[in-house]
N, C-alpha and C positions, 0 to 999 in steps of 0.2 A: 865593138858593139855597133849594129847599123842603126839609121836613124829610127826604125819604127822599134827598135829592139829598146833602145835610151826614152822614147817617149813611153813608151811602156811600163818600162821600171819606173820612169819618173810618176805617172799616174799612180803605180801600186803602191809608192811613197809616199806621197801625198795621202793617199785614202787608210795606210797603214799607221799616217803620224798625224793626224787630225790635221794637214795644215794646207793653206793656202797655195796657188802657185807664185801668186806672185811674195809671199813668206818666201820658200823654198830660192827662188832666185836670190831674191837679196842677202838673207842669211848664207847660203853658201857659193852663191857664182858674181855677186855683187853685183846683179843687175835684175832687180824685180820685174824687167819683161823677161827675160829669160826662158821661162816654160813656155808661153804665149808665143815667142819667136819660134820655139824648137816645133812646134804644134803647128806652126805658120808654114814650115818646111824651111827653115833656117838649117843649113848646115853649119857640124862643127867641126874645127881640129882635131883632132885626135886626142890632144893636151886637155881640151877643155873636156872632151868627155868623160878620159881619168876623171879628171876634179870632181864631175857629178858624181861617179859612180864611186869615188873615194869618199867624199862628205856622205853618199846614203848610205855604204858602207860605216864608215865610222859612226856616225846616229844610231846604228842599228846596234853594232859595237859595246856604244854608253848604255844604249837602252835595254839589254841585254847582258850589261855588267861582264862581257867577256875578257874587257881592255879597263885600263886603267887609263884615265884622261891623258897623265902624262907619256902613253903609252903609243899615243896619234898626237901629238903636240897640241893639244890643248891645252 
C-alpha cells in the first residue's frame, strides 16, 4: 500500500468508526501521533503498514461479526 493509499484508508477508518486519530494510533499502533506523523509524510515499513491495515481489517472483522475474537487473537 503507498503512503497516500494508507493515509486514505486510515481517514475512511476513522470517519467509518467514529474515532479519533489520535484513538486510532494508540489503540492499535501504540503511538497516538501515529496518524498525525503519517499525514506529516512520515514514512513506513512495510511491517508497520501490515499492522495498520491488519487492526482496520480485524475492527471491521468484529464489527461485522464475520470472525470470532478468538479467530484474530484477541
Amino acid at each position: 500500500m503507498s503512503h497516500p493509499d494508507l493515509i486514505q484508508a486510515i481517514r475512511e477508518f476513522l470517519v467509518d468508526f467514529e474515532m479519533k486519530p489520535s484513538t486510532f494510533g494508540r489503540l492499535y499502533m501504540g503511538d497516538p501521533n501515529f496518524v498525525r506523523n503519517t499525514e506529516a509524510g512520515k514514512e513506513h515499513l512495510p511491517r508497520t503498514v501490515k499492522r495498520a491495515e491488519d487492526a482496520m481489517n480485524a475492527a471491521r472483522a468484529l464489527r461485522d461479526k464475520s470472525v470470532q475474537p478468538t479467530e484474530i487473537g484477541i
